[in-house]
C-alpha positions in Angstrom: 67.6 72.4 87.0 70.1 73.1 89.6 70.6 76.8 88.9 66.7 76.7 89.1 66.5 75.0 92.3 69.2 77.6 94.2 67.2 80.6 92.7 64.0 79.1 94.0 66.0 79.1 97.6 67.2 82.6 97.6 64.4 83.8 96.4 62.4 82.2 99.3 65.1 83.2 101.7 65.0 87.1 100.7 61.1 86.4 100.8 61.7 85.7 104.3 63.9 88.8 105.2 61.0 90.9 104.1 58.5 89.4 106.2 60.8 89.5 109.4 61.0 93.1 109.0 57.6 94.3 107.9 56.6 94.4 111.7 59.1 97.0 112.6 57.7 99.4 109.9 58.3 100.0 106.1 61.5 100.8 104.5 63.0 104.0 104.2 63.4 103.9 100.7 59.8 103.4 99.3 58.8 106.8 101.4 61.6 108.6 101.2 64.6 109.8 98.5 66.4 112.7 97.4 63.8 114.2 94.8 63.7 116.8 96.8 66.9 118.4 95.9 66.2 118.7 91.6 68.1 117.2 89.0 71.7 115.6 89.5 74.9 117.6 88.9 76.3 117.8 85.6 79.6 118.9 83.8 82.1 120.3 86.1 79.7 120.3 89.2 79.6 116.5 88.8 83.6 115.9 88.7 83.4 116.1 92.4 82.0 114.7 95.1 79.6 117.6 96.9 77.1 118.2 99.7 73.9 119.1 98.5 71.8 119.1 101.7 72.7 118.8 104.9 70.1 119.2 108.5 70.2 118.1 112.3 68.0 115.6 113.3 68.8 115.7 116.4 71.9 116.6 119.6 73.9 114.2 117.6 72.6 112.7 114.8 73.5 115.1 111.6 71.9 113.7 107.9 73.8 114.3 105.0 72.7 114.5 100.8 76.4 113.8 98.9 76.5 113.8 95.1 78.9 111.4 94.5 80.7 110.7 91.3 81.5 106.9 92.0 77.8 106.7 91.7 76.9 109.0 89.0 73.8 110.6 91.8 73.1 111.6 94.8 72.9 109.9 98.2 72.5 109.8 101.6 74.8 109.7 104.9 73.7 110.0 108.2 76.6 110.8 111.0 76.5 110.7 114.7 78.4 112.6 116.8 80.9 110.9 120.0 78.4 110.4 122.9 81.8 111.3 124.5 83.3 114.3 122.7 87.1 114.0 121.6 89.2 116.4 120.1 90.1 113.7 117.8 87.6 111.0 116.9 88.0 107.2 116.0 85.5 106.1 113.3 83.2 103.3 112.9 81.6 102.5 109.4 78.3 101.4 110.3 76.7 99.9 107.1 73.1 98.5 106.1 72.2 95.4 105.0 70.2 94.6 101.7 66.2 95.9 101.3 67.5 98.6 103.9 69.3 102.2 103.5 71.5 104.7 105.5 68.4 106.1 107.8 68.1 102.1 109.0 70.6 102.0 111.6 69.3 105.0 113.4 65.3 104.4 113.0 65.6 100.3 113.8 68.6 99.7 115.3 69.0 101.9 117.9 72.4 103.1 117.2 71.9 106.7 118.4 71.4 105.0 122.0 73.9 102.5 121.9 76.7 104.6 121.2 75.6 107.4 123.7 78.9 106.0 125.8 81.5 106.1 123.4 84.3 108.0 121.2 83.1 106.9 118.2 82.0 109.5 115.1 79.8 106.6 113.6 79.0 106.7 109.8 76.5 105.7 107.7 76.4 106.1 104.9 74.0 104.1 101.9 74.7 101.3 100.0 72.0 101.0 97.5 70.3 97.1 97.1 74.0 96.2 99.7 75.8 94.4 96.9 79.2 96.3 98.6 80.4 95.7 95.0 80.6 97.7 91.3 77.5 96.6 90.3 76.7 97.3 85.6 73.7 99.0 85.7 72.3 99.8 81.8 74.9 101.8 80.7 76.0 103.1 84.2 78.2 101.9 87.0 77.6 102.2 90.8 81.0 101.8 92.2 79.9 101.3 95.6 83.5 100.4 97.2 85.0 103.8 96.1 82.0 106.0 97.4 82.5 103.9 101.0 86.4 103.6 100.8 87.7 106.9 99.5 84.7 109.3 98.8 83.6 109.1 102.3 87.0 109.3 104.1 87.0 112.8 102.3 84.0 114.1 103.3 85.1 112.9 106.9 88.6 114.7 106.6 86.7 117.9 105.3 83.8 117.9 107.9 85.1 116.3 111.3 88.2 116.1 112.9 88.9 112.1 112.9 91.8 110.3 112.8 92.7 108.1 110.0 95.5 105.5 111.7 94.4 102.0 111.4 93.8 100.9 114.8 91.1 104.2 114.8 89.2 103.2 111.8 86.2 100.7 112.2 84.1 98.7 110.2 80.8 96.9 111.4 77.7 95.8 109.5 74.7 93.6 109.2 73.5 91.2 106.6 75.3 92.1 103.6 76.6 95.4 105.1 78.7 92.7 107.0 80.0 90.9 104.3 81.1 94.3 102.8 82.4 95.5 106.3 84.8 92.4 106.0 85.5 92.9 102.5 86.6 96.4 102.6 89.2 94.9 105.5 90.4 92.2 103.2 90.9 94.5 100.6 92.6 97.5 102.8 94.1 95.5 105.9 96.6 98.7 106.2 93.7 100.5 106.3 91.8 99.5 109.0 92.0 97.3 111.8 88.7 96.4 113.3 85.8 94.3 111.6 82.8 92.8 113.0 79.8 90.9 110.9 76.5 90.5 112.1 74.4 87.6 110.0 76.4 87.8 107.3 77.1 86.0 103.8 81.1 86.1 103.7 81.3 83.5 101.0 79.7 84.3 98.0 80.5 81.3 96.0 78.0 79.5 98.3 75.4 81.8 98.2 75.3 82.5 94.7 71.5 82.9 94.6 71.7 85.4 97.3 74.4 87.6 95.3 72.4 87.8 92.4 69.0 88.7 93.8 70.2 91.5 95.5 72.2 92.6 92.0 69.1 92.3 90.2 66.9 94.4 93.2 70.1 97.1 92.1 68.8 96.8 88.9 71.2 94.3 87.0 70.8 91.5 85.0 71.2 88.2 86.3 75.1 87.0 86.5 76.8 90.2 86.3 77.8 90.9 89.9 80.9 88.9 89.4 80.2 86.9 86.0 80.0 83.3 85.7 81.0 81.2 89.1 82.6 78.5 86.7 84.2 81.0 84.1 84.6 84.0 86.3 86.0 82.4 89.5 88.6 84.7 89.9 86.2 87.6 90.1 84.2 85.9 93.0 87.6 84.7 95.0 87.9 88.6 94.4 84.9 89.8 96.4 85.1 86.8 98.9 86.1 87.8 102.3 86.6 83.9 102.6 88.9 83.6 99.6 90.9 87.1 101.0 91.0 85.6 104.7 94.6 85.4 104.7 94.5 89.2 104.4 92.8 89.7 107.5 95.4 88.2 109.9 96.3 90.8 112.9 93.1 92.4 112.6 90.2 92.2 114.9 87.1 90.6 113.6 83.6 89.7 115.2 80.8 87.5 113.2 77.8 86.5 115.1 75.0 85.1 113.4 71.6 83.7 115.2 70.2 79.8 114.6 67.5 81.1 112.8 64.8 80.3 115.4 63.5 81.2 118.9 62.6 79.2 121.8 59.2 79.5 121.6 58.7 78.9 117.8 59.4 75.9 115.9 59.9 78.1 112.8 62.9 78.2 111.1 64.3 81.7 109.6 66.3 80.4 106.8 68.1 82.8 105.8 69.4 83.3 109.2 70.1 79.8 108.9 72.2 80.0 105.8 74.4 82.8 107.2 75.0 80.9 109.9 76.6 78.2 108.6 78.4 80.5 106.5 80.0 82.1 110.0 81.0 78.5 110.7 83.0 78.0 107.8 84.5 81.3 107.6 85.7 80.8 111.6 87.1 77.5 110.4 88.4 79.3 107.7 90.4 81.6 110.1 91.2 79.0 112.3 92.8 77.1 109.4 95.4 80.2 108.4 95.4 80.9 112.6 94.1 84.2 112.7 92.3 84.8 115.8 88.9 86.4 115.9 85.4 86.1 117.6 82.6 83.9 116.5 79.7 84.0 118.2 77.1 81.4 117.3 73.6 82.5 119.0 71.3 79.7 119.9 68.1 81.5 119.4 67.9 85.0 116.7 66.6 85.2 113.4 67.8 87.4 110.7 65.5 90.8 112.2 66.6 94.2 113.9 66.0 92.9 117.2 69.1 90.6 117.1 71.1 92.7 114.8 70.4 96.0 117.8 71.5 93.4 120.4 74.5 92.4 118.7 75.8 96.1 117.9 75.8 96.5 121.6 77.5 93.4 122.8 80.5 94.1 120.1 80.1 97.6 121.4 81.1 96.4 124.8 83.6 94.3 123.8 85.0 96.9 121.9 85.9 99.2 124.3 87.3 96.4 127.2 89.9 95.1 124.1 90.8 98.7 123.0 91.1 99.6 126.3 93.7 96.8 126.6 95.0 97.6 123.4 96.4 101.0 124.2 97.8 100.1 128.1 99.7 97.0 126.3 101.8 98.5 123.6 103.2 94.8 123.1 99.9 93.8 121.7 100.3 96.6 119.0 103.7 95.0 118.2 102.9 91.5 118.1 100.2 92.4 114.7 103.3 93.8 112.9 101.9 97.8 112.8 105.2 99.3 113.5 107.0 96.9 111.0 105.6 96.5 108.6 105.8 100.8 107.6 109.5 100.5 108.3 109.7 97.9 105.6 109.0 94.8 107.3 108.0 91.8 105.4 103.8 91.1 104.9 101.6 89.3 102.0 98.9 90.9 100.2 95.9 88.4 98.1 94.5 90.5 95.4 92.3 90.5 92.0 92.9 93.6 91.6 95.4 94.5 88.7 96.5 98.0 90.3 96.4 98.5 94.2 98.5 100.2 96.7 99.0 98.2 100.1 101.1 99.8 102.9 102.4 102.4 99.9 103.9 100.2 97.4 101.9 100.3 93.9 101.5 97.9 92.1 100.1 97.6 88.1 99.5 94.5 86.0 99.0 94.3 82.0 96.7 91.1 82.0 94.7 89.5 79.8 92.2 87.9 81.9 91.2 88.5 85.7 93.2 86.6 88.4 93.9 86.1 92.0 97.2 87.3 92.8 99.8 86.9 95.8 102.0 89.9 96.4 104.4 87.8 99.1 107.2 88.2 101.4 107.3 92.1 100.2 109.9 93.5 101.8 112.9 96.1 101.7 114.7 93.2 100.3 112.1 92.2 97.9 108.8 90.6 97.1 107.0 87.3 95.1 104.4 88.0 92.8 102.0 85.4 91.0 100.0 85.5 87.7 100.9 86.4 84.3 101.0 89.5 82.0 103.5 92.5 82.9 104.1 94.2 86.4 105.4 97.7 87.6 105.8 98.5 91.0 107.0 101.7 92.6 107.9 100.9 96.2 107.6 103.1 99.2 110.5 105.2 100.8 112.7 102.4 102.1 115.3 103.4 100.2 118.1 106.2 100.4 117.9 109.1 97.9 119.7 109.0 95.7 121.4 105.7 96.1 121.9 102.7 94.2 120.2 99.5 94.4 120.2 96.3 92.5 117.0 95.2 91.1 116.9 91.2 90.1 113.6 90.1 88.7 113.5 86.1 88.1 110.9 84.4 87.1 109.5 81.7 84.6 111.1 84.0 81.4 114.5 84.4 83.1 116.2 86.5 84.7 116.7 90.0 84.5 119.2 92.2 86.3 120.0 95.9 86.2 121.1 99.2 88.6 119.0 101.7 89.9 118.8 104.8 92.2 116.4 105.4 94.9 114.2 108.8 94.1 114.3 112.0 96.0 111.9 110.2 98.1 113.5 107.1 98.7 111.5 105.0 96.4 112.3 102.7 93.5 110.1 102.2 89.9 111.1 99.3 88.1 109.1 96.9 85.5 109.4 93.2 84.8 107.6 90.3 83.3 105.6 87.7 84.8 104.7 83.9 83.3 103.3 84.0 79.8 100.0 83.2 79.3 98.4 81.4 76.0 95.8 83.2 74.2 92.1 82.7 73.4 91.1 79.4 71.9 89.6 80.2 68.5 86.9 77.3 69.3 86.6 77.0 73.1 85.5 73.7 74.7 86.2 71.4 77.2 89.8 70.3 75.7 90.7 74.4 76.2 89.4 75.4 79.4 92.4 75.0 81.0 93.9 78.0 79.3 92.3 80.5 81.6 94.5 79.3 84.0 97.2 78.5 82.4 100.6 80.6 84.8 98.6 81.9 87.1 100.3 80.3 89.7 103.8 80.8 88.2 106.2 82.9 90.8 108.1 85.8 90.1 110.5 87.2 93.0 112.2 90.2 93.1 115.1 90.7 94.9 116.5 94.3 96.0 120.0 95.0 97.4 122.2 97.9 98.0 125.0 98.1 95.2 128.6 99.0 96.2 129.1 102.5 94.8 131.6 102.9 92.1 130.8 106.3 91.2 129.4 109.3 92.8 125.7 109.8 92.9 124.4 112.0 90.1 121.1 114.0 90.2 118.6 111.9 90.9 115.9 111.2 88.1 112.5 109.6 88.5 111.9 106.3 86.8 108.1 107.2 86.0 108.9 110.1 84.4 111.4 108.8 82.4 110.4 105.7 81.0 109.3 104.7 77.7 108.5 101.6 75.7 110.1 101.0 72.3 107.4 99.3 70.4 109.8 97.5 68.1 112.0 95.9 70.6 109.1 95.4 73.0 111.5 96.7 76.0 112.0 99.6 78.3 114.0 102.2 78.2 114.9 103.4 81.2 117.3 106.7 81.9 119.1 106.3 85.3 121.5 107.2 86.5 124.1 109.7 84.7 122.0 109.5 81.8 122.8 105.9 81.2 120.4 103.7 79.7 119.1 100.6 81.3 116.8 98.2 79.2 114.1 95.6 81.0 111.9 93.6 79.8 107.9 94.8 79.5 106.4 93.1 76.9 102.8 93.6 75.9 100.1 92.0 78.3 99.8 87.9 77.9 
């Protein structure tokens, strides 16, 4: 009855949403698409990410038809060039909300006008139904955050001069393009460095209904955006920018969100409503963890391009007086950690991924079953990590070639200690184990829901120190290349240094 009732809700809401916009004039996407261009890639020509089609629209404004691989088809990106031309351009990723697509920004929003004044190359690239997640479609999969975080970065780097650094890379959105402008920062804070949401859902678990409609308008089934809310928690803690928030400390972030009415109307917009409230508990959220940010509660706007244009132009403004600051106040730049952190100073990472890269350490995890994880205190000296399963991590250059280092993983199995050299490039490979978890219940029921969980929050820290040499420093072998599990002793065997042979721990996946 419940379920019924919330679906009843969202479905109203995204009712509403259509009816807000109609007046403005029809979308995009029912009159236009990329038919044009013949059937997809296939075989080799589809391995890669391609342009198809490209045409100026205007001084500025260049359109773009990308095959990508991510999404198994082709679509669109529209670019506009710096109103102020720069030899090297900062990037803002300007992204569309749900029911909308990558045209919307320039033919509603007035983007092209707005940014007439500023340095920015703005991208925009499409999004599909805006889920800003990999969304099961039949037998396919639209991987939306690789086509927007790495396919798109290429075609930039190929096509424009840009720069890449943090502080020059930009993320903005409304509606759902919000929530996934604020997820792609929680998910790459080393990344980027600037995030603004305008009437956006950034909590998922309460907006469930919401999340599922627009899967289904992608053309899933219902509950497969992130699974179960009960059973699957993990996976929606993955894809919350509330549930990530820690991650976003020393970055700037914007929400705004109207009240979902106007002054003279006694109608109530309730899906501006909802996000609303959802920009209140996320700024409590951040205010909670202390990470400063800008929430602007309007007291008149409903959830329409004419607040969504005016909003784009007051972060706009605000962007350029705090960058401005920014780069005549190189203390500011120190106080978020930039410089520190890349010369092996100490950060924390929240994850559900099992393989990521943050500020170039990689990390893998053999799991059984999804889970958040916290990838602490990392350091030169060493790191924390939660969960269960298996780890390997291969660290970034902090370390001298050639040198060694001793590597102490303790955790809820023991402890395990052993030698190692630094790579040619400084960096160190090494495998351990994290807490155990207990399998599958044969008959699963109330009394056994509890093993999902079960070591997930067990810690593992690693410590890494500089050894006292005893011997001089052989040739120098890569750990990745030389490793390789026995699968009778369930170790592995790792050649280090002058060929001697170190054994760790790497069971199979819990």
């Amino acid at each position: 009855m419940r379920r019924s009732i919330l679906f009843a809700v969202g479905a109203r809401a995204i009712r509403s949403l259509t009816a807000a916009r109609s007046h403005r004039g029809r979308f995009p996407t029912l009159d236009q698409n990329s038919s044009f261009l013949g059937p997809e890639p296939r075989g080799k020509d589809a391995r890669k990410w391609h342009i198809r089609d490209k045409r100026k629209l205007s001084n500025r404004l260049r359109e773009f038809f990308i095959y990508s691989p991510a999404l198994g088809r082709t679509v669109g990106v529209r670019v506009l060039l710096p109103g102020i031309p720069q030899e090297v351009s900062p990037v803002i990723h300007l992204y569309h909300g749900g029911g909308d697509d990558f045209r919307s920004w320039t033919d509603f929003g007035a983007a092209e006008e707005l940014t007439l004044d500023s340095p920015y190359l703005v991208v925009m690239p499409d999004a599909g139904a805006g889920t800003y997640s990999r969304v099961a479609v039949g037998s396919e999969v639209h991987d939306w955050p690789t086509f927007h975080t790495k396919e798109i970065p290429e075609f930039l780097a190929k096509n424009f001069s840009v720069d890449f650094a943090p502080e020059n890379q930009l993320l903005a959105g409304l509606s759902m393009g919000g929530y996934g402008a604020m997820k792609y920062a929680a998910w790459h804070p080393d990344r980027y460095s600037w995030a603004a949401a305008f009437s956006s859902p950034l909590d998922p678990l309460s907006a469930i209904p919401a999340f599922d409609i627009i899967a289904m308008r992608e053309g899933a089934k219902s509950m497969t955006l992130f699974g179960d809310p009960v059973a699957d928690r993990s996976e929606w803690i993955a894809n919350s920018p509330y549930g990530l928030a820690e991650n976003l400390q020393g970055l700037h972030l914007w929400l705004s969100a109207g009240s979902g009415s106007l002054e003279e109307s006694k109608d109530r917009d309730l899906l501006e409503s909802m996000v609303n409230q959802q920009g209140e508990r996320f700024s409590a959220r951040l205010n909670s963890l202390g990470i400063r940010h800008s929430w602007f509660p309007r007291t008149t706007g409903l959830h329409n391009w004419t607040s969504w244009e005016r909003e784009l132009g007051a972060w706009l403004k605000t962007l350029r007086r705090q960058r401005d600051y920014a780069s005549s106040d190189r203390r500011s730049i120190e106080r978020r950690g930039g410089p520190r952190v890349a010369d092996g100073g100490e950060f924390s990472y929240l994850t559900g991924h099992a393989l990521f890269d943050i500020h170039g350490w990689r990390v893998e995890i053999s799991r059984r079953r999804a889970q958040i994880v916290c990838f602490g205190s990392v350091s030169a000296a060493g790191f924390s990590l939660t969960g269960t399963g298996s780890f390997r991590v291969r660290t970034p250059g902090l370390y001298e070639p050639g040198r060694r280092y001793d590597i102490s993983v303790v955790g809820p199995t023991g402890t395990n200690d052993y030698p190692q050299r630094a790579d040619k490039k400084g960096r160190l490979t090494f495998t351990g184990r994290l807490a155990a978890a207990m399998h599958d219940p044969i008959i699963p029921g109330k009394r056994t829901q509890h093993f999902t969980t079960v070591g997930q929050t067990e810690v593992t820290t690693v410590h890494i120190a500089s050894a006292q040499e005893d011997e001089p420093a052989a040739e120098t072998t890569d750990v990745s290349d030389s490793a390789h599990v026995d699968a009778n002793s369930n170790a592995t065997s790792v050649y280090g240094y002058n060929g001697h042979k170190i054994v760790t721990a790497f069971p199979p996946s819990d």
